[in-house]
C-alpha positions in Angstrom: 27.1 -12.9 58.8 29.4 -13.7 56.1 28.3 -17.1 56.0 24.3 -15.8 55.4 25.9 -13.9 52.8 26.7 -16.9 50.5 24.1 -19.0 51.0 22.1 -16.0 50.1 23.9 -16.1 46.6 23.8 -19.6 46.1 19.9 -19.7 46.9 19.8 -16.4 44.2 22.0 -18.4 41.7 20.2 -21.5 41.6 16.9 -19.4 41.4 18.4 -17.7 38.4 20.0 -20.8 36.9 16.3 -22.4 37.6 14.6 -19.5 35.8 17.0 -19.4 32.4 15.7 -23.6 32.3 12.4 -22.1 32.0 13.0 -19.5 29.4 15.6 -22.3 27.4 12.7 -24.8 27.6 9.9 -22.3 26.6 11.9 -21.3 23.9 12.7 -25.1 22.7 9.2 -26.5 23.0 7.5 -23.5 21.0 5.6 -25.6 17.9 7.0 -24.3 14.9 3.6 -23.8 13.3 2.7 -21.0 14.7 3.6 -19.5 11.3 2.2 -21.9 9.1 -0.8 -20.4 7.1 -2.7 -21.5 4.0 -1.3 -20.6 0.5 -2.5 -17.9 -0.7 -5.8 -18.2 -3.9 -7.9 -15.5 -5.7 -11.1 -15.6 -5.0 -13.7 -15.8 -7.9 -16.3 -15.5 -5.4 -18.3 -12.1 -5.3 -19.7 -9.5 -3.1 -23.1 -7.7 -4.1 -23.6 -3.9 -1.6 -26.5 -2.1 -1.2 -28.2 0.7 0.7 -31.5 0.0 2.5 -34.0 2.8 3.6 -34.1 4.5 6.6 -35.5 3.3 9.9 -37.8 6.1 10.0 -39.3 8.0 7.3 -42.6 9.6 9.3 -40.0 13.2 9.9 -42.0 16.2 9.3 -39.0 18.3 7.8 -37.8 19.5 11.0 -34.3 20.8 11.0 -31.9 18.1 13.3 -34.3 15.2 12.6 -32.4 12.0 12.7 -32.2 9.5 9.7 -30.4 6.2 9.6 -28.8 4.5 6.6 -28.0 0.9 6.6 -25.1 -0.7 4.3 -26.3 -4.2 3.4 -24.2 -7.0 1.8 -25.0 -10.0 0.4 -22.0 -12.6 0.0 -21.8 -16.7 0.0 -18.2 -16.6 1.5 -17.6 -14.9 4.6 -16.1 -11.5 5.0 -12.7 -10.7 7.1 -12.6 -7.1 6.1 -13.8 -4.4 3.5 -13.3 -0.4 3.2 -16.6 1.0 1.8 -16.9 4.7 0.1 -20.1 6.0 -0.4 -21.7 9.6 -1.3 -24.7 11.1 0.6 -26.7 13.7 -0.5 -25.2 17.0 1.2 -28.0 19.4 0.0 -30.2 17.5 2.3 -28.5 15.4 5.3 -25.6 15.8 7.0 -23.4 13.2 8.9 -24.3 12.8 13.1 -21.3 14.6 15.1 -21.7 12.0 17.3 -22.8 8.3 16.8 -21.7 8.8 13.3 -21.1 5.0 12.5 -22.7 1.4 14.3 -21.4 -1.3 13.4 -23.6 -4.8 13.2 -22.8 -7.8 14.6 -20.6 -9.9 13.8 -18.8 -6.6 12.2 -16.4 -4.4 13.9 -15.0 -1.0 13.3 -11.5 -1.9 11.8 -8.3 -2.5 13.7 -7.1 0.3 10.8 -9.6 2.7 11.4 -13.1 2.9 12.7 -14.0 5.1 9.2 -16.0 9.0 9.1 -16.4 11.7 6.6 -13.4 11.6 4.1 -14.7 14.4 2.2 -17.5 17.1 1.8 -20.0 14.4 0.9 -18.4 11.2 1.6 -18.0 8.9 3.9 -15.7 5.9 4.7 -16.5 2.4 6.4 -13.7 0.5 7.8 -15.2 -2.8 9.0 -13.5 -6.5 10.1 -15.6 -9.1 10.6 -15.4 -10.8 14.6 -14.0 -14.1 15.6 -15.3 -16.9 17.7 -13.1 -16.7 20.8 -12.8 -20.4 21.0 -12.1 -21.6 17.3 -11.0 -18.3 16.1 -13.2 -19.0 13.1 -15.2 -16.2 11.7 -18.6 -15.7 12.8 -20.4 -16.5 10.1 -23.6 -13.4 9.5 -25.3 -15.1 7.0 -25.7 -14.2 3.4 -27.0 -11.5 3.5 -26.3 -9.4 6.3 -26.2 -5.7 7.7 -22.3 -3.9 8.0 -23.2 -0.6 9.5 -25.9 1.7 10.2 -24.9 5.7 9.6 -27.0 8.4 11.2 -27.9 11.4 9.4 -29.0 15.0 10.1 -31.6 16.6 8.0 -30.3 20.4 7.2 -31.6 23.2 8.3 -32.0 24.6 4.9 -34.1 22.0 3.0 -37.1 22.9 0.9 -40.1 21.2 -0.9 -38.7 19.0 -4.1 -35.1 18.5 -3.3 -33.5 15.1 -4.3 -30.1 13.0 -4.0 -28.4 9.7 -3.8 -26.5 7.9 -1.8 -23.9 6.5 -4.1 -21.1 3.8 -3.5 -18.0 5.0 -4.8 -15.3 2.3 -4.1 -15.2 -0.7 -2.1 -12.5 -3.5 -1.0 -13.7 -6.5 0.1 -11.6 -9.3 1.4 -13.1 -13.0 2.1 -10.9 -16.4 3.6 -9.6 -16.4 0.3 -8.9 -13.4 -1.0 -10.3 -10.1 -2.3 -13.9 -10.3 -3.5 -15.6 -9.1 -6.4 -18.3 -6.3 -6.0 -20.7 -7.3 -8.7 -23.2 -5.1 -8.0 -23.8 -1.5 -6.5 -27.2 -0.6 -5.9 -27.9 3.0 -4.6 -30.7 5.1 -3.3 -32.6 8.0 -4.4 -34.5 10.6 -1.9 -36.4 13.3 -2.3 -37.7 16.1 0.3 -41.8 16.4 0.5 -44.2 18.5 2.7 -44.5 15.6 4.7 -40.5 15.3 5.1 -37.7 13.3 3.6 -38.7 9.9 2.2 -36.8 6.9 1.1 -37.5 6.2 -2.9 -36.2 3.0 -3.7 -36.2 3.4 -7.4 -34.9 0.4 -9.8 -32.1 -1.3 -9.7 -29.2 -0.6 -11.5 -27.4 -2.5 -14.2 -24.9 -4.6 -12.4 -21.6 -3.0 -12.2 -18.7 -5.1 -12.3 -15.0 -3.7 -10.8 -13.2 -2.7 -12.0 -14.2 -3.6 -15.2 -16.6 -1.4 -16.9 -19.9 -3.5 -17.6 -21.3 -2.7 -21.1 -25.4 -3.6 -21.3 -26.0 -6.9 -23.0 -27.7 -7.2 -25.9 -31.5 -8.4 -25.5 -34.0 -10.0 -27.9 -37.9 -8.0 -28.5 -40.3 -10.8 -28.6 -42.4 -10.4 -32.1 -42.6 -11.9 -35.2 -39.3 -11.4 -36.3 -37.4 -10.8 -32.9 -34.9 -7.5 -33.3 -31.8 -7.0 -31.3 -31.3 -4.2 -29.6 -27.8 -3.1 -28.2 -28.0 -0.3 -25.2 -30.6 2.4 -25.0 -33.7 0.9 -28.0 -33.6 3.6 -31.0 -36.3 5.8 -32.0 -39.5 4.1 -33.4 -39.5 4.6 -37.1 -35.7 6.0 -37.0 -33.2 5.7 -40.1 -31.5 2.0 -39.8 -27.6 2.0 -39.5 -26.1 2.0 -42.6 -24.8 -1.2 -43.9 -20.9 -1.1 -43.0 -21.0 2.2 -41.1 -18.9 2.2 -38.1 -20.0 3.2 -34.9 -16.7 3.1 -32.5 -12.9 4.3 -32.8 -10.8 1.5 -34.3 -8.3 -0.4 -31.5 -4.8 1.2 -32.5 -1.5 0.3 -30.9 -0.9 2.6 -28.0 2.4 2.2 -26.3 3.3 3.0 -23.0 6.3 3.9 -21.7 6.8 4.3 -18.3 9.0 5.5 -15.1 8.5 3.8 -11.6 9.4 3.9 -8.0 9.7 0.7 -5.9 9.1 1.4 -1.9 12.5 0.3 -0.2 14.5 -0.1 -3.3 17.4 3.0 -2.4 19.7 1.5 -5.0 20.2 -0.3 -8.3 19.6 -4.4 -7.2 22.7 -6.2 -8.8 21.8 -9.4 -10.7 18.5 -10.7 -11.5 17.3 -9.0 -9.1 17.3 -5.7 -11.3 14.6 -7.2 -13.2 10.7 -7.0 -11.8 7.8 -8.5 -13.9 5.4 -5.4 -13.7 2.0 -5.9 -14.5 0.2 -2.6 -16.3 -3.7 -2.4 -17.0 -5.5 0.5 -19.1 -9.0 1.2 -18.3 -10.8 3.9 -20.0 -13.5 4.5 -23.0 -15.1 1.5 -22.2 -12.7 -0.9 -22.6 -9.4 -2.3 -20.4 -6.2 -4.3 -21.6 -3.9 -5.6 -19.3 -0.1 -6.8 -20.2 2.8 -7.7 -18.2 6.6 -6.4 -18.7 10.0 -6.1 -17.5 11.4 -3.1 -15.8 15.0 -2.6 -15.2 16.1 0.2 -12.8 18.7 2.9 -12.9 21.5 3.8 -10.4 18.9 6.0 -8.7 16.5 3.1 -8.4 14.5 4.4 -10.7 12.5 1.7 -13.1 11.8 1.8 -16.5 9.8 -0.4 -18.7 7.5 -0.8 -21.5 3.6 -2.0 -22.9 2.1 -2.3 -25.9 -2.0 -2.2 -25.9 -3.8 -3.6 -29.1 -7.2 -3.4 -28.2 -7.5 0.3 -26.7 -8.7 3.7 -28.2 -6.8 6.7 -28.8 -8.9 9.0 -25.8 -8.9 11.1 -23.0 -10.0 9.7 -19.2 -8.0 6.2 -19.0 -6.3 5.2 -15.4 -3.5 3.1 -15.3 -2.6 0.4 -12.4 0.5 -0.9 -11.8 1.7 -3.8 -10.1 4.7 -5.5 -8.7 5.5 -9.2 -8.2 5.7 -8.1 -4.7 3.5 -4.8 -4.2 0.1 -3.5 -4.3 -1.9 -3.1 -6.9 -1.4 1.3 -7.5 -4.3 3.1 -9.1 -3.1 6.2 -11.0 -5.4 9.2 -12.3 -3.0 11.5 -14.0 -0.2 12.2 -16.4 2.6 13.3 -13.2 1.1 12.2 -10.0 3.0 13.0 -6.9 2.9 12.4 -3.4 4.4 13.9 -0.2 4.6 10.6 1.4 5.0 7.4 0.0 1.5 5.7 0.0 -0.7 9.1 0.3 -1.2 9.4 -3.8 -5.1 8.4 -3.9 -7.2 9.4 -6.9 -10.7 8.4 -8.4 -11.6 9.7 -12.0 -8.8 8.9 -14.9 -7.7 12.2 -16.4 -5.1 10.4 -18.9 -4.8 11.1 -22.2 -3.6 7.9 -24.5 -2.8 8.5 -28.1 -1.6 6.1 -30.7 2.0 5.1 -31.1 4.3 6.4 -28.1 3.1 7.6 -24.8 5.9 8.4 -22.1 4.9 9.2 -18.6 6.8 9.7 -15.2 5.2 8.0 -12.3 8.4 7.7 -10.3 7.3 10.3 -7.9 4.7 8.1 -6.5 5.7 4.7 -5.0 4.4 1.4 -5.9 3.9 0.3 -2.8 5.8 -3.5 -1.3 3.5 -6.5 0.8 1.9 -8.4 -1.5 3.9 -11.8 -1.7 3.7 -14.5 -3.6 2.2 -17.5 -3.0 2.2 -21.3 -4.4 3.2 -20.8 -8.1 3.7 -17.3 -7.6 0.3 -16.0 -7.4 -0.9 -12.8 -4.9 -4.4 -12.2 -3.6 -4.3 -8.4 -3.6 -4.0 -7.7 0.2 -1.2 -7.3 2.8 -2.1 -10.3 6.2 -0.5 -13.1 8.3 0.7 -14.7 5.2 3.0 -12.3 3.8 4.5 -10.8 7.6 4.6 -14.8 8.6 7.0 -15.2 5.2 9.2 -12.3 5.6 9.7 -13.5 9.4 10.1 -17.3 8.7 13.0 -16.2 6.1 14.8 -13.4 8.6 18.9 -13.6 7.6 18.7 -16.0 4.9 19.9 -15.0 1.6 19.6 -18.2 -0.5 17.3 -18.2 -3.5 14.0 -19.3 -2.2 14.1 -16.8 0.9 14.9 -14.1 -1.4 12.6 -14.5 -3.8 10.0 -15.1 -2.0 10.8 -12.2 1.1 13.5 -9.5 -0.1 11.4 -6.7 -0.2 14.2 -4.3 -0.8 15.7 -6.0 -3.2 19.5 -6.0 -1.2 20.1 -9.8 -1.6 18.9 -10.9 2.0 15.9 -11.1 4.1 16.4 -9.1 7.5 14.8 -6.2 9.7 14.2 -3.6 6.9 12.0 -6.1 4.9 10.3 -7.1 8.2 9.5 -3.0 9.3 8.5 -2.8 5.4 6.0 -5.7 5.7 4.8 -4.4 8.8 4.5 -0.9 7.1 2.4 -2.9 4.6 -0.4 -3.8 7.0 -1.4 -0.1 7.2 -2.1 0.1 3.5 -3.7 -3.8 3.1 -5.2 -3.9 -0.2 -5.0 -3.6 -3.5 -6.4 -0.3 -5.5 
């Protein structure tokens, strides 16, 4: 008996011995490029979105009759992801409890969030584009392509001569190479007849460029003696502009001085470290400056810093952005924004007032949010992927210059767990605002 007893534990040692080989040899062989990805490159590529008509407009008014509204895109580079906002007319429709959102192949609800109604009358589209199982290359849909289809409910309350839009709002869109830019927005106008709602397509609208307000271009009047005419043409026979008259507020220095919270900095960083190149844009009244400063923080990590705009107007309405060497780009709407939770502050419409000379605001109870890493000569793309986790990861418990100043999220002088669960954190939020 005894002797069945030890070759019993040699036969489970060398099976044990036999099975750490494995694991050692599994371990040895892995290739190291699993986390080797492309460099990271803006994209000057863009992205045009637009609404197209229901697929049946022969409703009779009937209360619960279904409508279906299809979000089209039409892009030359393919599309990984994209969150779309869009308005629909509450008076008249109202989103499907069920079936709400289909999405089109080769699009997918998003790994994020498959999207729904955000608001009274709004709605939300997550969407990530599907991957050949093979080559794990995007499927490529073609330039122009369908995202989604949304089903509709016509209200029970409707009457004769009601209208509304369906109005984009925002919209991220991410391509191989970065974030895209949405060049144009075109929405869609309907109206409530005897016969039932119909689809009127109406003219397209001026291209609108984000997130820079688009300004109409001037545009010669055949004739004669061609006339240029800037915006809306002026009444026929109306008073010319007087010579020298001016018809805008002059740009006047406007500085900004502002307070800021970094997410995972719990501490003043010691050395060079306590110094962040922030970028800061303006956007309001037409017109947008962007410069770039140094902020310092404060034993409570608190950062402070300072911009000087030269081609802005004293007004009401401006947003500001704000953005790290290592963060998200952070959208902000009002003079003391807050937030329960670091990365819930969301706004849409500025509400800032700028005057000239000396304008001090407190932003540090929002945070600027970390994930955006830099790339090959320090540029960022605007969204949180496989490049930035893979760089935190390939950099875990090294402190020397490179690793740090390409992974130390929290700014503590080495790269280890918390800038990997901050990275991670990062993949929730994914884009830039």
């Amino acid at each position: 008996m005894k002797q069945i007893n030890a070759n019993t534990i040699k036969i489970l040692a060398y099976l044990g011995l036999f099975a750490c080989l494995i694991i050692l040899g599994i371990i040895i062989v892995r290739p190291k490029t699993q986390f080797t990805y492309k460099p990271k490159a803006a994209s000057a590529n863009g992205v045009d979105l637009s609404f197209s008509g229901f697929s049946t407009v022969t409703a009779d008014g009937t209360a619960g009759k279904e409508y279906y509204l299809t979000i089209r895109k039409t892009s030359s580079e393919k599309i990984v992801t994209g969150r779309i906002v869009f308005e629909f007319p509450a008076n008249i429709l109202q989103p499907a409890s069920t079936g709400l959102i289909t999405y089109q192949t080769p699009f997918t609800s998003s790994q994020l969030s498959g999207g729904g109604l955000t608001a009274t009358n709004q709605i939300t589209v997550f969407a990530d584009a599907q991957r050949d199982p093979q080559t794990r290359d995007l499927i490529d849909p073609g330039i122009t392509a369908d995202i989604a289809v949304v089903k509709f409910i016509v209200r029970s309350d409707v009457t004769n001569g009601l209208s509304g839009k369906f109005v984009f709002k925002n919209a991220e869109i991410v391509g191989e190479s970065g974030r895209l830019t949405v060049e144009q927005y075109n929405p869609l106008t309907i109206t409530v007849s005897q016969s039932g709602v119909t689809n009127t397509p109406g003219p397209s609208p001026t291209p609108t460029r984000t997130p820079t307000p688009t300004t109409p271009a001037a545009t010669n009047t055949p004739g004669p003696a061609a006339t240029v005419t800037q915006g809306p043409s002026p009444t026929s026979g109306g008073p010319s502009p007087t010579a020298g008259q001016t018809t805008e507020t002059q740009s006047q220095n406007i500085t900004l001085n502002l307070k800021l919270k970094f997410q995972g900095v719990l501490k003043r960083p010691s050395g060079d470290s306590n110094k962040l190149q922030v970028k800061v844009r303006a956007v309001g009244g037409g017109k947008e400056e962007t410069k770039t400063a140094e902020f310092t923080a404060n034993d409570n990590a608190v950062w402070t810093g300072s911009v000087t705009f030269t081609t802005l107007t004293p007004g009401t309405n401006y947003r500001i952005y704000t953005k790290g060497p290592k963060h998200l780009r952070k959208k902000i709407c009002s003079a003391s924004p807050l937030e329960t939770y670091p990365g819930t502050y969301h706004c849409d419409d500025g509400q800032i007032a700028l005057a000239a000379g000396q304008n001090t605001f407190d932003f540090s109870n929002i945070y600027q949010l970390v994930g955006d890493l830099p790339g090959q000569g320090g540029m960022q793309d605007g969204i949180v992927n496989s490049y930035d986790t893979s760089l935190v990861t390939t950099n875990l418990n090294k402190n020397d210059s490179q690793a740090v100043n390409w992974a130390d999220l929290n700014l503590d002088g080495v790269v280890n767990a918390q800038d990997y669960s901050l990275i991670i954190a990062a993949l929730s939020i994914r884009s830039d605002e």
